[in-house]
SERO-4910 file (N, C-alpha, C, O; in steps of 0.05 Angstrom, whole numbers):
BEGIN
 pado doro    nc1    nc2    nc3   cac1   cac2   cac3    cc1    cc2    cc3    oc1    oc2    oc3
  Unk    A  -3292   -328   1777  -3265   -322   1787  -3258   -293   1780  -3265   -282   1759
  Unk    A  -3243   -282   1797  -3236   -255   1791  -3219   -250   1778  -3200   -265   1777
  Unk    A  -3219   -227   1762  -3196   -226   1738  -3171   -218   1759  -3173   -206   1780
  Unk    A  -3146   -228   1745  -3129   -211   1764  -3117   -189   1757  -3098   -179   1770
  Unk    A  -3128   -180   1736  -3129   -138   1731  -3147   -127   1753  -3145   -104   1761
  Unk    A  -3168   -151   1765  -3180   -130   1779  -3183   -132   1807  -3203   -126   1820
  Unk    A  -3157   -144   1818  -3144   -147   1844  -3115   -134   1841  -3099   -130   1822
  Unk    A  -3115   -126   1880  -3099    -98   1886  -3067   -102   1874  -3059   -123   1862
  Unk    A  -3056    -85   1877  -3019    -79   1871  -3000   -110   1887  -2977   -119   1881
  Unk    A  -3018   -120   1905  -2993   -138   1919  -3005   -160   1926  -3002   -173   1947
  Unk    A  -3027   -165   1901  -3032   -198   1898  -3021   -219   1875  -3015   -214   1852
  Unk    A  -3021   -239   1885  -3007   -252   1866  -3018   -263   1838  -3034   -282   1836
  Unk    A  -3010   -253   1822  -3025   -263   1784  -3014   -297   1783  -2990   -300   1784
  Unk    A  -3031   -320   1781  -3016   -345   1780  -3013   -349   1748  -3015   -372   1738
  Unk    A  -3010   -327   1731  -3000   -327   1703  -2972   -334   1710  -2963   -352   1695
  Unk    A  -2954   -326   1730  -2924   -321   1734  -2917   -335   1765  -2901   -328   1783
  Unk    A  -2940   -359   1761  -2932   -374   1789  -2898   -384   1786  -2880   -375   1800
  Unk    A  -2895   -406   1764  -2864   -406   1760  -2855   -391   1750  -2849   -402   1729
  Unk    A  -2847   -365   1748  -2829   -343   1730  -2801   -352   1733  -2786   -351   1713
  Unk    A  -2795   -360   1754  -2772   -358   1761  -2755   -391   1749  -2732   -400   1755
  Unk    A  -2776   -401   1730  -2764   -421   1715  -2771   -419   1690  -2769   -441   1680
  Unk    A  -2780   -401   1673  -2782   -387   1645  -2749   -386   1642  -2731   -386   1660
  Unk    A  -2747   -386   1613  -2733   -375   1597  -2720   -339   1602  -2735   -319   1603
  Unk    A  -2692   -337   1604  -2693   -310   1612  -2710   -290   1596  -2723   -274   1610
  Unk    A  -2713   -288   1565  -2713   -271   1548  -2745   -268   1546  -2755   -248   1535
  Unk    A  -2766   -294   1560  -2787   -291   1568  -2790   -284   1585  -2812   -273   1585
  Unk    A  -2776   -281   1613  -2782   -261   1631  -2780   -228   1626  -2798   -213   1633
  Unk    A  -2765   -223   1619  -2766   -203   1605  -2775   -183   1591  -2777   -159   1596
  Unk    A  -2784   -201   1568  -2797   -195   1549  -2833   -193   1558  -2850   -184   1543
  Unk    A  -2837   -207   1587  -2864   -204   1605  -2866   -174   1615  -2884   -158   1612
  Unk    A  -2838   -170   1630  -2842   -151   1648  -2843   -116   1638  -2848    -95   1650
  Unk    A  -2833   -126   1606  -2827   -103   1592  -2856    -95   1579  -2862    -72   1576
  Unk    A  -2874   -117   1572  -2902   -114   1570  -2921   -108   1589  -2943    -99   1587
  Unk    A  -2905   -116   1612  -2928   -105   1636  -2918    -78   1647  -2928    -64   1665
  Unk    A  -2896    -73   1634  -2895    -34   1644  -2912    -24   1617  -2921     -1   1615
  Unk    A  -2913    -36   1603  -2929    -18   1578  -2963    -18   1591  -2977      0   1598
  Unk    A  -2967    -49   1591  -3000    -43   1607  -3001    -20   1629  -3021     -6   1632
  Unk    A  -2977    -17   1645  -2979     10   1668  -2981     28   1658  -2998     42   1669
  Unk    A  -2968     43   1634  -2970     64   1619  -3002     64   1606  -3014     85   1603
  Unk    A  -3010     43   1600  -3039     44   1589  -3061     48   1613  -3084     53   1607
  Unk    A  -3054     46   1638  -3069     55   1654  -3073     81   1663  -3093     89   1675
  Unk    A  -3043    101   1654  -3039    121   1662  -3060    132   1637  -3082    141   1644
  Unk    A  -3053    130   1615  -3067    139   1593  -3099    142   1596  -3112    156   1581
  Unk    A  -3114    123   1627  -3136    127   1625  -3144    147   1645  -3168    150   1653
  Unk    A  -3126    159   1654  -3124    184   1674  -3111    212   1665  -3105    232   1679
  Unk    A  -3107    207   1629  -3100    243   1625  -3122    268   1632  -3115    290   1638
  Unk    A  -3151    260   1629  -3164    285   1645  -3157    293   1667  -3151    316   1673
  Unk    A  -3156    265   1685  -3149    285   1713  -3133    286   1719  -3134    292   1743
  Unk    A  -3105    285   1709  -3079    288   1709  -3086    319   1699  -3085    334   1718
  Unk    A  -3091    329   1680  -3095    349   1670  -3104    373   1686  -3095    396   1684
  Unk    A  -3128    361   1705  -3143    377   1720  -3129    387   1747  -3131    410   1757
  Unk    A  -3116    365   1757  -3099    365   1781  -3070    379   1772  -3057    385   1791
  Unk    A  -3062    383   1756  -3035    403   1743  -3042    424   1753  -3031    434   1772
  Unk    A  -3071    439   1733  -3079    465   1730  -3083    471   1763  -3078    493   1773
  Unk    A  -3090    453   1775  -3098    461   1808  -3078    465   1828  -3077    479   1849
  Unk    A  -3060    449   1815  -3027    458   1825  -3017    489   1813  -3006    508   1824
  Unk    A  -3021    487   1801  -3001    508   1786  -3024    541   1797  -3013    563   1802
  Unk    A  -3051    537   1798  -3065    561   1813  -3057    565   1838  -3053    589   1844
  Unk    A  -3052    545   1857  -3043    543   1882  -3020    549   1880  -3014    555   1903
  Unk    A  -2989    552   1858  -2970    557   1872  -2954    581   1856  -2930    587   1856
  Unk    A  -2974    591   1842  -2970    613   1820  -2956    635   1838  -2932    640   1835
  Unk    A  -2975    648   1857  -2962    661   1883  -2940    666   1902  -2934    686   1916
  Unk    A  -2924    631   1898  -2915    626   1922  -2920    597   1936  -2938    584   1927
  Unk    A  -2904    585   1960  -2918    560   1967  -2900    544   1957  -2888    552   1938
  Unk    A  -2893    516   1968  -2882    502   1962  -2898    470   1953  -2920    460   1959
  Unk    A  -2877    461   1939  -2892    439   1932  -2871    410   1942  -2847    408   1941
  Unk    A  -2886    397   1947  -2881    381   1965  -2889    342   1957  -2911    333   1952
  Unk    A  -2864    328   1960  -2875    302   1956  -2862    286   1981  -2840    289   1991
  Unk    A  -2892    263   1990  -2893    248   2010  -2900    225   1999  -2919    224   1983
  Unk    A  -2883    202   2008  -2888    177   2007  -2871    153   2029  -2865    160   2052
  Unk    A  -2865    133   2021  -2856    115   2037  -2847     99   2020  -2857    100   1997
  Unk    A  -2828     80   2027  -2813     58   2013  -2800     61   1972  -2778     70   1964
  Unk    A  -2814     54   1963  -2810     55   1936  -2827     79   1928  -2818     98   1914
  Unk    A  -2853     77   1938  -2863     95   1929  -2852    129   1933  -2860    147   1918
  Unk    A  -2833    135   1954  -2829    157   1970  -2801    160   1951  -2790    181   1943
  Unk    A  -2793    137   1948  -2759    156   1936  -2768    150   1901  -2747    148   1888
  Unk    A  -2790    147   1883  -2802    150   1856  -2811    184   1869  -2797    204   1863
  Unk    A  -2830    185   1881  -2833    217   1890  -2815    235   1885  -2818    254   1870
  Unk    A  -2787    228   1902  -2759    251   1907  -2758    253   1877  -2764    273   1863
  Unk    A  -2748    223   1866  -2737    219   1837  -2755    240   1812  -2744    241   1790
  Unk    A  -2778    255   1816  -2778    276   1804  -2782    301   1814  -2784    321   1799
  Unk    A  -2783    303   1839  -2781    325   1846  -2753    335   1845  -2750    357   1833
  Unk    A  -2729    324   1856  -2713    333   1856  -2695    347   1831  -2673    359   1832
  Unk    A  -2718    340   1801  -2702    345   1775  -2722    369   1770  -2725    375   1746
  Unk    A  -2731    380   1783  -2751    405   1781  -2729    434   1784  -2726    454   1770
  Unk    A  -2721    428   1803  -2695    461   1796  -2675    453   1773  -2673    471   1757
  Unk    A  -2663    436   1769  -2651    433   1759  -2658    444   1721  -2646    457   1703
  Unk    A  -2688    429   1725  -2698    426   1684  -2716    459   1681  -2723    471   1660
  Unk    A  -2718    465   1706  -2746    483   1701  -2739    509   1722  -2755    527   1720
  Unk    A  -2720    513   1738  -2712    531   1754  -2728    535   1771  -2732    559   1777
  Unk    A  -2746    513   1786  -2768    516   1806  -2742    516   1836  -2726    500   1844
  Unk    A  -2752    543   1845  -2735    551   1867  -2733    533   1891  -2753    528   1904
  Unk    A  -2699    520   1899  -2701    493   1920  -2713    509   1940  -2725    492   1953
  Unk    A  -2717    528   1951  -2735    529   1976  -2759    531   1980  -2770    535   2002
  Unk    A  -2777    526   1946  -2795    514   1942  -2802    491   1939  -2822    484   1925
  Unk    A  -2784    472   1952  -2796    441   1946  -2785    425   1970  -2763    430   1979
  Unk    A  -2797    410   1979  -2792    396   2001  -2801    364   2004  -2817    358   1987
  Unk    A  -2795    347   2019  -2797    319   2018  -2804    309   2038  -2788    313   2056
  Unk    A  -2831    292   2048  -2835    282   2076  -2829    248   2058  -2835    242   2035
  Unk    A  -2816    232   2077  -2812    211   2067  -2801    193   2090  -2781    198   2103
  Unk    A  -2821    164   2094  -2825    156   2111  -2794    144   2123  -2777    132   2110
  Unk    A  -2792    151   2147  -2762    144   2156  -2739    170   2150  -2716    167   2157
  Unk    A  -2745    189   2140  -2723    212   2132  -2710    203   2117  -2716    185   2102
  Unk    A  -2686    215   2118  -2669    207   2089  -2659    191   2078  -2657    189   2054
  Unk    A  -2648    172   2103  -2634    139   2107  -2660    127   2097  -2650    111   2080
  Unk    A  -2681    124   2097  -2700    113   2073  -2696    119   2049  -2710    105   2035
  Unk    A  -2682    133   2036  -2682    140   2010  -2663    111   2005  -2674     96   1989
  Unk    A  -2641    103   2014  -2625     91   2003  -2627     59   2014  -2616     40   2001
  Unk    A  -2639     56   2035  -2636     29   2058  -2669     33   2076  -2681     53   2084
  Unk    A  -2678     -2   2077  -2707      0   2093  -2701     20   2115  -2677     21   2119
  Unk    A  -2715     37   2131  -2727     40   2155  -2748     23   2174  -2768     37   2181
  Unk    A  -2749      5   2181  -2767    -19   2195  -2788     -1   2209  -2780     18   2223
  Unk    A  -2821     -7   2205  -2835     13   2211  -2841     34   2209  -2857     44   2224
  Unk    A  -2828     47   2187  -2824     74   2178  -2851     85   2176  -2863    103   2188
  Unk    A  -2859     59   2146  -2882     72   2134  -2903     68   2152  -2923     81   2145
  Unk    A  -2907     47   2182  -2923     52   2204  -2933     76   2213  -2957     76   2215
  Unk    A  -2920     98   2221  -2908    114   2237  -2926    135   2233  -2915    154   2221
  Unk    A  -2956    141   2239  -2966    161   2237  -2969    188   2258  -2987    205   2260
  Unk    A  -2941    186   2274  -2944    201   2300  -2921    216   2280  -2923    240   2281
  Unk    A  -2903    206   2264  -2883    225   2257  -2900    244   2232  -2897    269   2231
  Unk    A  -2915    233   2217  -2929    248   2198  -2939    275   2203  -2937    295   2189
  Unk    A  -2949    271   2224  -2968    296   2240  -2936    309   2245  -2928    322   2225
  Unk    A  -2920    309   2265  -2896    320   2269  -2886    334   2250  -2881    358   2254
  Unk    A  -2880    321   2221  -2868    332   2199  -2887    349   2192  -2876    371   2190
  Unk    A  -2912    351   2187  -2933    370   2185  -2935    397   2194  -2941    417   2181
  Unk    A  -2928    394   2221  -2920    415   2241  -2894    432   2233  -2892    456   2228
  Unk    A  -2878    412   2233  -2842    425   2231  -2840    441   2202  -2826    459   2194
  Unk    A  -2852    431   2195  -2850    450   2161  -2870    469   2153  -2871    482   2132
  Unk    A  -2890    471   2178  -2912    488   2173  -2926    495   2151  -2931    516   2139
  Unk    A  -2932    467   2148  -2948    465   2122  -2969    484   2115  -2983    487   2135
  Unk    A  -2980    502   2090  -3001    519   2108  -3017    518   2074  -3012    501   2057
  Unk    A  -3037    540   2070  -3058    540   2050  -3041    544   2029  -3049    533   2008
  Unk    A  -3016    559   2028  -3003    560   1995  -2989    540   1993  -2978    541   1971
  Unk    A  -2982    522   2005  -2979    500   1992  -2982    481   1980  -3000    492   1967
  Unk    A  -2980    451   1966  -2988    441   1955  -2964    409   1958  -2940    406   1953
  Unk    A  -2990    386   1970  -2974    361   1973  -2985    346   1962  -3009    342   1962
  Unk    A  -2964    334   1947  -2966    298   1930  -2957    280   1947  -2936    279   1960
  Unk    A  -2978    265   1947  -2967    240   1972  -2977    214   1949  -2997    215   1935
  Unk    A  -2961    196   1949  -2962    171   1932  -2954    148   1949  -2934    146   1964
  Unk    A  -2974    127   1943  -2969    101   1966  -2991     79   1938  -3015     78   1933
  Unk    A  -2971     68   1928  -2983     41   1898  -3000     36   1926  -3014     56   1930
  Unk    A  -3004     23   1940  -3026      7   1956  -3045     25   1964  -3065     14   1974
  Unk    A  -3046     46   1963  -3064     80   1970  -3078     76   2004  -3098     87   2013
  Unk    A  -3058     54   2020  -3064     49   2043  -3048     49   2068  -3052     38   2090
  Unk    A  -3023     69   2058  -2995     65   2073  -3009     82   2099  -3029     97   2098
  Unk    A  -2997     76   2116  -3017     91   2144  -2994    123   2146  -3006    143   2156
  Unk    A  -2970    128   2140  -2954    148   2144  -2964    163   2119  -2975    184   2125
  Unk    A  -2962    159   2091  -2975    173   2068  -3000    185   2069  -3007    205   2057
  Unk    A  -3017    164   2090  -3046    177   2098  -3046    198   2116  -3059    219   2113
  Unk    A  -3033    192   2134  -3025    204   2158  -3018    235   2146  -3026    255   2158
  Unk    A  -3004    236   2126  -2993    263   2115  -3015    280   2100  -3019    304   2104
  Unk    A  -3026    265   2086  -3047    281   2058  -3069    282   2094  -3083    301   2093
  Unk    A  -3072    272   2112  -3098    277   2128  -3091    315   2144  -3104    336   2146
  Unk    A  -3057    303   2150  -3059    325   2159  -3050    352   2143  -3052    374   2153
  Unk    A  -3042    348   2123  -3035    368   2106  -3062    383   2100  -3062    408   2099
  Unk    A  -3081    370   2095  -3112    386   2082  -3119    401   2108  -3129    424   2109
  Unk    A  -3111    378   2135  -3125    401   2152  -3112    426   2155  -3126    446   2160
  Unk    A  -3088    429   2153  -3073    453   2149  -3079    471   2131  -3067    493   2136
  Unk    A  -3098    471   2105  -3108    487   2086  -3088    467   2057  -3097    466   2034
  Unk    A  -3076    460   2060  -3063    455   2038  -3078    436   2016  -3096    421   2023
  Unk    A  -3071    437   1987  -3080    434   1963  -3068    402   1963  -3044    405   1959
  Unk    A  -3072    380   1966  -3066    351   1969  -3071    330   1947  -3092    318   1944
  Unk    A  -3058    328   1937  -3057    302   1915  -3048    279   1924  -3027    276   1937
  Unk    A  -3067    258   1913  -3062    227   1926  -3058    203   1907  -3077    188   1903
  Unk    A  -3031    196   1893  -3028    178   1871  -3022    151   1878  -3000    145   1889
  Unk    A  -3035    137   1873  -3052    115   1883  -3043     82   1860  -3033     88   1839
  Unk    A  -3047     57   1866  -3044     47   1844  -3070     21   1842  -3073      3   1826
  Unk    A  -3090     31   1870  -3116     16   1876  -3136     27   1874  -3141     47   1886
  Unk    A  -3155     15   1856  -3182     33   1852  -3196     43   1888  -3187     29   1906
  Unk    A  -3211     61   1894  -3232     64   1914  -3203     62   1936  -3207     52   1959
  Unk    A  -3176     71   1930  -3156     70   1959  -3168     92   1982  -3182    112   1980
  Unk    A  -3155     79   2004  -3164    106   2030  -3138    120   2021  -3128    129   2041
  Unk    A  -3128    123   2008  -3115    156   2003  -3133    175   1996  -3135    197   2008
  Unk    A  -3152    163   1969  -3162    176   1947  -3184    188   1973  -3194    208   1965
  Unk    A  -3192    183   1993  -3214    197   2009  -3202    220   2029  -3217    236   2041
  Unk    A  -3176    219   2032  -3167    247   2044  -3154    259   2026  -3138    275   2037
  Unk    A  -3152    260   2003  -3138    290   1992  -3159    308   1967  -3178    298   1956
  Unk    A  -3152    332   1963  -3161    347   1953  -3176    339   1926  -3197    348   1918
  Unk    A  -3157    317   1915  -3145    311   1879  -3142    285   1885  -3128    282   1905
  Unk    A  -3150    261   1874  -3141    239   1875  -3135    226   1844  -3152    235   1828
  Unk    A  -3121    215   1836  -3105    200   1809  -3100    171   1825  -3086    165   1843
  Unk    A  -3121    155   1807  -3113    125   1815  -3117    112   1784  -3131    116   1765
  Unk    A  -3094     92   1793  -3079     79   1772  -3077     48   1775  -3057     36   1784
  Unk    A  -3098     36   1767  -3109      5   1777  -3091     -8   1759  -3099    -15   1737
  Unk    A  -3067    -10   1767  -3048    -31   1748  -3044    -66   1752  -3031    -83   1740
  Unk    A  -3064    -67   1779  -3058    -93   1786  -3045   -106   1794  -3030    -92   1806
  Unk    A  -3035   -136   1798  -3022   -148   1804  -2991   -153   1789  -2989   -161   1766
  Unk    A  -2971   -146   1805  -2942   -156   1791  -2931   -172   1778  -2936   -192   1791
  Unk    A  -2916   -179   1755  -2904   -204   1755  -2889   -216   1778  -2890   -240   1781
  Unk    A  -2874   -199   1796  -2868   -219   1823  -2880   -205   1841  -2875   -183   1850
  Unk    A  -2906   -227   1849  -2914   -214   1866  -2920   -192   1894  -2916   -201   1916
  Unk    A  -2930   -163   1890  -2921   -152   1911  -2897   -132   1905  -2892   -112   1918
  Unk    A  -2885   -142   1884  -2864   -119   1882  -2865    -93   1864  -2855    -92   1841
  Unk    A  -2877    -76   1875  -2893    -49   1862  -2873    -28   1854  -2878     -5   1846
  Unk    A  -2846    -40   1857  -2830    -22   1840  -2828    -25   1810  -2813    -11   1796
  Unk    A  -2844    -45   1800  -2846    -54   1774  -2867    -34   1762  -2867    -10   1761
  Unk    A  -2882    -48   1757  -2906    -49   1730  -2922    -14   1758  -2923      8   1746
  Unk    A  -2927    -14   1773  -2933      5   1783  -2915     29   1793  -2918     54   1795
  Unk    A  -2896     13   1798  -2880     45   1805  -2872     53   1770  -2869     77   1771
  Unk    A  -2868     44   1747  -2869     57   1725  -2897     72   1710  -2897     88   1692
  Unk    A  -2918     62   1724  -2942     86   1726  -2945    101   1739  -2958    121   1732
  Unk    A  -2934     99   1775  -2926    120   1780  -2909    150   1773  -2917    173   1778
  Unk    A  -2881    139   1760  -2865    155   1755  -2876    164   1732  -2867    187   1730
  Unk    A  -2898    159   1703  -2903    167   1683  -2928    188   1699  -2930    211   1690
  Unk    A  -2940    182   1717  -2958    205   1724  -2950    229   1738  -2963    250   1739
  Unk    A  -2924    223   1750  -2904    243   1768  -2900    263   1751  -2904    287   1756
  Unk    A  -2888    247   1719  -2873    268   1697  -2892    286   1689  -2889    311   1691
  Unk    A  -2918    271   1677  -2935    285   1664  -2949    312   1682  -2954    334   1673
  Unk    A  -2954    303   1713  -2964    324   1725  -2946    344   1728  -2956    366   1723
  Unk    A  -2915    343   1736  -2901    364   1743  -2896    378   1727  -2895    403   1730
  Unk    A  -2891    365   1706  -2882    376   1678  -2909    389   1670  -2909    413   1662
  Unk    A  -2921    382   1672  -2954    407   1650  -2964    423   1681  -2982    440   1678
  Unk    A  -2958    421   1700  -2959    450   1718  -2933    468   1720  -2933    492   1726
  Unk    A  -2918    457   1717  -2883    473   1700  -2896    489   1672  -2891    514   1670
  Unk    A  -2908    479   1657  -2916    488   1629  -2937    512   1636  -2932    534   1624
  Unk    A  -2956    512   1651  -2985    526   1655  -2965    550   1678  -2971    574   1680
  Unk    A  -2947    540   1689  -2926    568   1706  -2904    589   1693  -2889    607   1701
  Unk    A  -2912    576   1668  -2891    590   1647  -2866    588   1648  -2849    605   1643
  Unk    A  -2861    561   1655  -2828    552   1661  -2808    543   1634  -2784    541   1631
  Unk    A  -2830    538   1617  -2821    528   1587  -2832    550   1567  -2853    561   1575
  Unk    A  -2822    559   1542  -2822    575   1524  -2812    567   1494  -2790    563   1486
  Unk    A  -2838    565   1481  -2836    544   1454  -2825    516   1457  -2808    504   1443
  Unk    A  -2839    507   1481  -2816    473   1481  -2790    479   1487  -2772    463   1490
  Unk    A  -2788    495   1489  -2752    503   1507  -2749    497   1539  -2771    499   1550
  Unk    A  -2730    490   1556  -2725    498   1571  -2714    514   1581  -2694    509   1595
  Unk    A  -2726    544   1577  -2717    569   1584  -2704    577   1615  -2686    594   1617
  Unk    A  -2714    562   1636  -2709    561   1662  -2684    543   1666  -2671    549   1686
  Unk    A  -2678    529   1656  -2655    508   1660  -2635    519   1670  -2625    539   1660
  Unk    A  -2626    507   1693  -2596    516   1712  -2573    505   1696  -2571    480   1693
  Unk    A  -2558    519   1687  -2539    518   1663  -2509    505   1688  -2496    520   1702
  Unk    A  -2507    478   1687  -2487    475   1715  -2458    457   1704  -2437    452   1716
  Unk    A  -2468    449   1676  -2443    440   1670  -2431    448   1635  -2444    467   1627
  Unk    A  -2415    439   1620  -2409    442   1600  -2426    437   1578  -2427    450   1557
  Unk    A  -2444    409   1586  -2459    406   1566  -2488    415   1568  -2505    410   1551
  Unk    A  -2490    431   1593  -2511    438   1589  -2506    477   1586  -2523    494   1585
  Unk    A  -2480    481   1585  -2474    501   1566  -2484    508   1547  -2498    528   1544
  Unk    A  -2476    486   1527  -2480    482   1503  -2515    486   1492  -2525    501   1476
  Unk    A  -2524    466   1510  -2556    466   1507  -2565    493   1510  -2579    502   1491
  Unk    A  -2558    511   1537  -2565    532   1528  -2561    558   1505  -2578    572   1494
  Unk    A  -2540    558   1503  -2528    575   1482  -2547    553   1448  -2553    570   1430
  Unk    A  -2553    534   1442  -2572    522   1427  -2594    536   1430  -2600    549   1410
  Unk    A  -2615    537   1457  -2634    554   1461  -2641    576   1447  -2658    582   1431
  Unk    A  -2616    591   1460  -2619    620   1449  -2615    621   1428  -2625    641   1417
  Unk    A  -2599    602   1409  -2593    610   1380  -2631    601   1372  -2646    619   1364
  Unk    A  -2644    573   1374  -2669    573   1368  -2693    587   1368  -2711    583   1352
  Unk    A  -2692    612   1398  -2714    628   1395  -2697    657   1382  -2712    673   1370
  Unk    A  -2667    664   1384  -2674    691   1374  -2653    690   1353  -2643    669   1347
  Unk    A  -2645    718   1340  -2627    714   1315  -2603    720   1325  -2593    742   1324
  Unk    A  -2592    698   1337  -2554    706   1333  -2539    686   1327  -2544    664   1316
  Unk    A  -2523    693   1333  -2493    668   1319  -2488    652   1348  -2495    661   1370
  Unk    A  -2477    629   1344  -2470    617   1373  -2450    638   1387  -2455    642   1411
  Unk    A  -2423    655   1376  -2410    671   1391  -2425    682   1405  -2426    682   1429
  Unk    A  -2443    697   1383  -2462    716   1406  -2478    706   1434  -2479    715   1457
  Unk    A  -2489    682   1420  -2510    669   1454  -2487    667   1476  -2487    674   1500
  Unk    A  -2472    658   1464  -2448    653   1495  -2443    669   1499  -2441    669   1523
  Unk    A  -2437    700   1487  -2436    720   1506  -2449    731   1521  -2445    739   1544
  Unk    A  -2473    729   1504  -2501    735   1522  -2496    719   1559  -2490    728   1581
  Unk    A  -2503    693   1548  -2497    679   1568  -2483    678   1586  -2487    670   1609
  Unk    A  -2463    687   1575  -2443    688   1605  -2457    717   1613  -2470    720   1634
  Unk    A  -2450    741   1590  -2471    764   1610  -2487    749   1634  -2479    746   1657
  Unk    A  -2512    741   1623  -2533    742   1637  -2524    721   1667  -2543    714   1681
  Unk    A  -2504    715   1672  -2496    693   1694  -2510    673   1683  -2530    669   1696
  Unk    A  -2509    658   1662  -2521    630   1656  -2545    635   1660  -2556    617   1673
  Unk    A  -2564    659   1652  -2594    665   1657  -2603    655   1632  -2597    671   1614
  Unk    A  -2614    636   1624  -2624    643   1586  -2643    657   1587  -2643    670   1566
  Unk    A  -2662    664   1601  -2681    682   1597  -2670    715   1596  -2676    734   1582
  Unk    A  -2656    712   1614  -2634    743   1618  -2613    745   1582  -2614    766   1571
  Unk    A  -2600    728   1573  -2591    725   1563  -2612    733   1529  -2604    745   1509
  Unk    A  -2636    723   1533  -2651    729   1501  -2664    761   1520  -2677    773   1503
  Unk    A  -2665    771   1538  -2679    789   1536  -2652    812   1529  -2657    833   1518
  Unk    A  -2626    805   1537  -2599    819   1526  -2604    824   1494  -2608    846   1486
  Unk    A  -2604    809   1483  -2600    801   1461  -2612    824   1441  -2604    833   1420
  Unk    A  -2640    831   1461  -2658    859   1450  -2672    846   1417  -2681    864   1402
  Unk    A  -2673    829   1413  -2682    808   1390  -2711    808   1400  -2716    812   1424
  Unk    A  -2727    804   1383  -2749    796   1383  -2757    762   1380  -2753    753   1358
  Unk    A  -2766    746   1400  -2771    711   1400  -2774    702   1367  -2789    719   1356
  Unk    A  -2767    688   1355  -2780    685   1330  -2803    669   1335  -2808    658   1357
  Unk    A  -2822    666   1308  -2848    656   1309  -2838    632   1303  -2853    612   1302
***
């Protein structure tokens, strides 16, 4: 009999045939253990998580945008870190872009056939002129969505740098893109529903990649977020903290800096005429 670790994302484990007549605090207390086993799967992909960063970050050192494609759950876990990339790290919004099956009204509500739809893939391909300095993450837990495929197929033929995050060993993603990261988490506690135990290895491999090709682009400085878009009060604060941590002044001083520099912290410690401390 086959183990059911080693059957796909949207078969059913009959460990959790009745779940739905457990004890609440055992359901729970299941599902909270099976996002930890997802994290333990990610853990067996930090090389090439590692490798596929550095390959990003050569490709967009220049220029180029970076780009995430998916469908259903998997497509709005995609946005869900890209979209915190200008914000934490000052990666420029007209460097990042989103193919996502159904457009935007998928982000929030099904699109019926969306993730079908490999005539729009090629289209979006086109319309955004995807080209060699770019660089696309396309993620589909089943690594068999026909629009996710549809994208990483035609994105490479365009020259572009293609990553394929996957949650099935040997997926047809992992055979059209540049970089493949697969993350064999298995079967769900309810069956089929891959926003669980897989889409939380998804999103742990999202963080780790974006974040350590953010790091290798020089977006962070001693563990700081030096790039951070300073947009509200408390992230005022955080910055003017910054600057007091890498250089020598008083908080009066960073906030002046700060406001100098238009909420720049990097503008703001190079004001400062201080030397970084060690």
């Amino acid at each position: 009999m086959t183990s059911a670790l080693n059957q796909g994302t949207e078969a059913a484990d009959p460990r959790f045939t009745n779940i739905e007549q457990w004890p609440t605090h055992l359901v729970v207390r299941r599902m909270i253990d099976d996002q930890i086993e997802g994290l333990r799967e990610v853990n067996q992909q930090v090389s090439q998580i590692a490798i596929v960063a550095e390959a990003m970050a050569r490709r967009l050192r220049f220029g180029g945008r970076l780009i995430y494609a998916g469908a259903g759950t998997s497509g709005r876990i995609a946005v869900q870190d890209g979209v915190e990339l200008q914000p934490t790290f000052g990666w420029p919004i007209n460097r990042i872009d989103f193919l996502i099956a159904g457009g935007p009204a998928a982000l929030t509500e099904s699109v019926e056939g969306a993730e079908d739809d490999i005539s729009s893939a090629d289209s979006a391909i086109d319309e955004r002129k995807i080209c060699s300095a770019d660089v696309v993450i396309c993620v589909a837990a089943s690594g068999r969505t026909p629009y996710t495929i549809g994208i990483a197929k035609a994105a490479s033929k365009s020259g572009a740098l293609t990553v394929g995050i996957s949650n099935n060993s040997n997926a047809e993603l992992s055979k059209c893109v540049s970089y493949a990261i697969e993350i064999s988490t298995g079967p769900e506690v309810i069956a089929g529903s891959t926003r669980l135990k897989a889409g939380t290895a998804q999103k742990g491999v999202l963080n780790a990649l974006s974040t350590a090709m953010m790091l290798r682009l020089g977006f962070v400085e001693r563990g700081m977020m030096v790039s951070m878009q300073v947009t509200n009060e408390k992230l005022f604060k955080r910055a003017v903290g910054i600057i007091q941590t890498l250089v020598e002044v008083s908080a009066v001083e960073a906030e002046g800096l700060l406001t100098q520099a238009n909420l720049d912290i990097r503008k703001a410690i190079a004001l400062s005429g201080s030397v970084i401390k060690n």
